[in-house]
N, C-alpha and C positions, 0 to 999 in steps of 0.2 A: 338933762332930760328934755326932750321935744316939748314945747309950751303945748303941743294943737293934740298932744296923746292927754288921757285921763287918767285917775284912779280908781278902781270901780271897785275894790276890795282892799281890807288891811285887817292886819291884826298883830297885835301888840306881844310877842315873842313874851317878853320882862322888859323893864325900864329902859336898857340900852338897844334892843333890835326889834322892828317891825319888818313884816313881810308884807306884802304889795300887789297887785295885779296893776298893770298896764296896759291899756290898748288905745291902739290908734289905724283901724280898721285892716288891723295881719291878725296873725296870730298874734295872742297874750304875751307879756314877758313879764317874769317874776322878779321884783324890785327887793332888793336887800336894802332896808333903810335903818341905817343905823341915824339912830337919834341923839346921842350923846354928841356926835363929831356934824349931824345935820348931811350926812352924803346918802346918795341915793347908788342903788349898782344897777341896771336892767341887764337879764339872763334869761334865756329861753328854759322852758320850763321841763328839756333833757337834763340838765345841770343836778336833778336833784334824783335822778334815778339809780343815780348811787347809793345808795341808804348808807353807806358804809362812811360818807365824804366826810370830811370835816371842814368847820367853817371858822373862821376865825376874824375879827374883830378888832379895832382899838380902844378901850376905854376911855373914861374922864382922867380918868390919872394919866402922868407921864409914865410910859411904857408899860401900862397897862393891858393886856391881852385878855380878851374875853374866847373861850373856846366854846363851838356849839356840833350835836353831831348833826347832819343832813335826815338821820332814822327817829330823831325829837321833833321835825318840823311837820311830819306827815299829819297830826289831827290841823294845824293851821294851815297849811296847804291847801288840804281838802276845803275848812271854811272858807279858805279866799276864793277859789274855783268856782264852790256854789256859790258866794255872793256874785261872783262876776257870771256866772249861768244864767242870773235874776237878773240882773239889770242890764242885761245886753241880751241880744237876739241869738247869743250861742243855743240856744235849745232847737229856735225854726231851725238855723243852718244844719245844724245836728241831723235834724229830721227828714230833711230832704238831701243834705250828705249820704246819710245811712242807707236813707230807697235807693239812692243812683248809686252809691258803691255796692250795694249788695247784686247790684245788674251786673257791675264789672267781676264781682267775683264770681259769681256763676255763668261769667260768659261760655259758652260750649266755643270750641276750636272744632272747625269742621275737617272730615276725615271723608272723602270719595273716591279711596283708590285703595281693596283691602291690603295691599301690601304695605302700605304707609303704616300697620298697626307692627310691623314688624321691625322698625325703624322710625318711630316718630322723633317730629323737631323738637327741639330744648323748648318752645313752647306750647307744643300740643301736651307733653308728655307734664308741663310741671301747670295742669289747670286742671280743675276739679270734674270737668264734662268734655266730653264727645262726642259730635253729635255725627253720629254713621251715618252716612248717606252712598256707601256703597254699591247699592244696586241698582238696576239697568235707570229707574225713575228717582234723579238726584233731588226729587222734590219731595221724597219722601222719605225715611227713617228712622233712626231710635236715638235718643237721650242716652248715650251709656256712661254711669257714672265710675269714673274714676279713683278710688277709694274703697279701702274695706267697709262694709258695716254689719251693725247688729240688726237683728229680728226686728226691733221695734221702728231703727230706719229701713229696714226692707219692707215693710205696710206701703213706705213712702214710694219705691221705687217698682212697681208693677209696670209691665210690659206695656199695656195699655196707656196707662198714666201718661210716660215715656214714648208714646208714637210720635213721629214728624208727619204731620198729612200738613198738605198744601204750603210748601217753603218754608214753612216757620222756622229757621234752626239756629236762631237766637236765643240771646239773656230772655225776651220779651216771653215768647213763644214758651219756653222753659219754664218761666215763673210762673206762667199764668196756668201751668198745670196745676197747680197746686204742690207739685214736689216740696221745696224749697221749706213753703209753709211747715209741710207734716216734718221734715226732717229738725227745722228748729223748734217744733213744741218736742218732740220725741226726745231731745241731745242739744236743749239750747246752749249748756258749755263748751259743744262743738261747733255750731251751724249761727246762734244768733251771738253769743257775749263775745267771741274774738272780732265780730268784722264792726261790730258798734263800739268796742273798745278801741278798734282799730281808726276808727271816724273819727272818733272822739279825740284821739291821740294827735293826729294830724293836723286837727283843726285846732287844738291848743299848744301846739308848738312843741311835744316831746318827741326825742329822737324817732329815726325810722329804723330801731331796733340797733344803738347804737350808730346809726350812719347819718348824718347830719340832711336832711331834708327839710329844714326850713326856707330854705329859696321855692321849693314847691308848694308847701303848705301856705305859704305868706299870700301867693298865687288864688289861693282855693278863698281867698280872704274879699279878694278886689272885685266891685261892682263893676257891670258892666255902664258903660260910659256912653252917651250918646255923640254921633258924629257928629265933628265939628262942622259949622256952617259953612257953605261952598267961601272960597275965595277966589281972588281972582291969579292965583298960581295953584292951583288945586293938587298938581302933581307934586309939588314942594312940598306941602304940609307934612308935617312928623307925623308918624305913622301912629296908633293908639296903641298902649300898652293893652290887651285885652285879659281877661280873666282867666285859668285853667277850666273848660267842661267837662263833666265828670264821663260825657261820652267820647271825649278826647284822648282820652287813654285806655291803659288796658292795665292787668298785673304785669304785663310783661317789660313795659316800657320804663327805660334807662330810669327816669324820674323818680321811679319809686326808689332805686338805688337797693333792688333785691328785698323791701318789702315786701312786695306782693308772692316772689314767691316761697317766704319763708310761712308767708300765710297758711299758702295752700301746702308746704311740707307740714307743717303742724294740724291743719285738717285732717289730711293724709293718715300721717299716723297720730294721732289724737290718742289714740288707745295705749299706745306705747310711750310716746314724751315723755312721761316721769319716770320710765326704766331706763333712762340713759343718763347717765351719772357723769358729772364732770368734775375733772378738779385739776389743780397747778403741780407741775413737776419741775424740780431742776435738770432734771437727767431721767426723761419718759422712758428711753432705751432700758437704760441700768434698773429703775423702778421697776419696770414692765417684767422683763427678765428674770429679776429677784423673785416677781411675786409668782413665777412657770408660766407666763406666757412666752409662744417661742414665735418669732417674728415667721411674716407670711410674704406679705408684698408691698409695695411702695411707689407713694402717686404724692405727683407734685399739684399743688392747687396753685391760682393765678391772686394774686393781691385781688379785693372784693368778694372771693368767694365765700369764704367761712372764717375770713375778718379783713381788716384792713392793709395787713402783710402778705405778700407770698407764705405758703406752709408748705413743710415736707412732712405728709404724713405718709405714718408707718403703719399697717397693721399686721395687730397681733393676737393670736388665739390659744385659748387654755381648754385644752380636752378634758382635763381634771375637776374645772369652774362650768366647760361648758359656756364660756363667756368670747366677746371677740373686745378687742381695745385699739383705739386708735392713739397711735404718739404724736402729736401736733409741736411741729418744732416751728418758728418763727425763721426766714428768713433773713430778715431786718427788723429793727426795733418797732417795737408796739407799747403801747401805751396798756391797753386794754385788761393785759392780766402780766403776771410774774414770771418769767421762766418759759418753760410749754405747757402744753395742756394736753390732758390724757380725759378721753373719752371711752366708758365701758357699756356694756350693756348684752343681753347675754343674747347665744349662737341663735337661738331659734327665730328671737323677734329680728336681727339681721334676716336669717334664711328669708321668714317670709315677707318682711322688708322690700328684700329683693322684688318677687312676685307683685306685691301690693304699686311697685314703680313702673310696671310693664302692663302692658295689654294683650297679653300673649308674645310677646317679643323675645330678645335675646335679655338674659339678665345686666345691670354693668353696675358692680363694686362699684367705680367712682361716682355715678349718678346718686347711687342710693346711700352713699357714705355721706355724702354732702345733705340729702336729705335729713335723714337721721339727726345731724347736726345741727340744720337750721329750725327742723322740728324743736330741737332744744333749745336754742339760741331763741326762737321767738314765745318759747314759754317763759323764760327767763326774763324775758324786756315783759312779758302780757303782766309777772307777776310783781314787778318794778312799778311798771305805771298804774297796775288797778287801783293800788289804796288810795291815790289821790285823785283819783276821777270818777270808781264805780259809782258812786252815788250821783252822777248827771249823765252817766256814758249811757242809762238805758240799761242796764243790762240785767237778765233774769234771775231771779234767786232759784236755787233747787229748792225742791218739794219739801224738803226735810227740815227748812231751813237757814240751815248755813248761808253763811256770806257767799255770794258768786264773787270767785276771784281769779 
């Protein structure tokens, strides 16, 4: 272990394991310290989003094996988090993270040409806003939001509200309507607890939904440094490693490694997420089949898109269920799940799916398949990482009660 990193959290498992926070001005990493043998492990604090993991040990005795599940460490987790919340400055950075990501996530992608609504870029179409600037005076226009909503956020989105008068057609411009505001008191499960879950996540080093993004978050970590003093070869000088600005990016940029817009799929459909059921197959075709669905059409995805392998997905529809199923076959080996993966979810919320991805445009099966997907895929990671962070990430409890998770 690094001498010049600290301990700022621990908690004593049972006699033979402690768990640990480390930091040394990145992100955290969670230290497995077994005490019986005196070893320490440092792990980024992805490692344990598997609840399912198991962890294993060596005892005092000879060939002794102590086994532990990763779904037993979640109340000490939590305690080490908070104590590391409290004695380090994670809360400021938290707080000023949260203001400047929540700019990037409502960044509006400008639109001044109305045929572009009928063929938008892979990242006009996959951001939460649009700011129309169509007509003849490009200085002026509408905030159009991209996403279905309810009554309670249509209060939020009035014509007025939404005007561009005098260039504004920025995050800046946007917020300061007040939209943003009404839409997260109205649906903070939608609007505030994913993008503060999402801060929070990044800045303590858990995956970027499965995809390994700590060379970026380590970034979000590093002070800015003052220039060194002139010398007398000034053009030689090593150049300063400088920090990530949160206005330096956007959701669309490589760096997030398709974070950002699995964010905004799951905003998107927010409504529908938990109607899309997933589970492992050995033989999706033959399962599929069996159960009357009868195969439709077939799209190959690129490695990154909706995992780490190339996929050949197949879909398939049941007139009888009224359901539509995707058969996700691997390419090459994956780590990630067993076999393939079969994704359901029934005809309608595809149909309108569809609609909900466009702005008046042409429909396209494979954009809104992939959404659908990632909508899930980042429900999945939101509800992996909340129990051990909700209680510093900020985030709202519903009315009634309940845990926000």
């Amino acid at each position: 272990m690094d001498e010049k990193g600290k301990i700022v959290g621990s908690f004593d498992v049972d006699n033979n394991l402690a768990l640990q926070v480390w930091t040394k001005d990145r992100t955290p990493r969670l230290v497995i310290f077994n005490k019986t043998k005196n070893t320490r492990k440092l792990i980024h604090f992805s490692w344990v989003e598997k609840r399912d993991r198991k962890l294993s040990i060596n005892g005092a005795k000879r060939g002794e094996t102590i086994a532990y599940s990763v779904e037993d460490f979640t109340p000490a987790i939590r305690r080490i988090l908070t104590e590391y919340a409290v004695r380090t400055n994670f809360r400021l950075k938290l707080l000023k993270f949260a203001v400047d990501f929540e700019k990037v996530v409502h960044s509006p992608e400008l639109v001044t040409d109305k045929r572009e609504f009928a063929l938008l870029s892979e990242d006009k179409r996959s951001s939460l806003w649009l700011a129309d600037c169509t007509g003849p005076d490009k200085k002026v226009g509408t905030f159009r939001p991209f996403f279905p909503f309810s009554a309670d956020e249509g209060e939020a989105l009035s014509e007025e509200r939404l005007n561009i008068v005098g260039g504004g057609r920025g995050a800046e411009a946007l917020l300061k309507t007040g939209t943003v505001d009404i839409l997260k008191k109205a649906n903070p499960a939608r609007w505030h607890n994913p993008v503060r879950l999402m801060a929070a996540a990044m800045l303590l080093g858990f995956s970027f939904c499965e995809e390994d993004g700590s060379e970026f978050a380590d970034s979000l970590w590093e002070e800015k440094k003052p220039a060194p003093a002139p010398t007398h070869h000034p053009i030689a000088a090593a150049p300063m490693k400088q920090p990530v600005r949160v206005s330096a990016f956007s959701l669309h940029t490589p760096r997030l490694i398709g974070l950002g817009h699995k964010l905004v799929a799951f905003i998107r459909h927010f409504n529908v997420a938990g109607d899309v059921e997933v589970g492992e197959s050995m033989d999706s075709a033959k399962e599929l089949e069996e159960r009357g669905y009868a195969r439709s059409r077939r799209f190959d995805f690129q490695a990154k898109t909706i995992g780490d392998v190339p996929y050949r997905v197949t879909l398939y529809e049941s007139e009888e269920e009224r359901r539509i199923a995707l058969g996700c076959e691997p390419q090459s080996a994956t780590m990630r799940h067993k076999g393939e993966l079969i994704y359901t979810f029934p005809t309608a919320i595809y149909q309108e799916a569809l609609k909900d991805d466009t702005m008046g445009g042409t429909e396209d099966d494979f954009y809104t398949m992939t959404q659908l997907i990632w909508a899930r895929q980042f429900k999945e990671w939101y509800e992996n990482v909340a129990p051990y962070i909700k209680n510093i990430a900020g985030l709202i409890e519903p009315e009634d009660g309940t845990k926000a998770e």
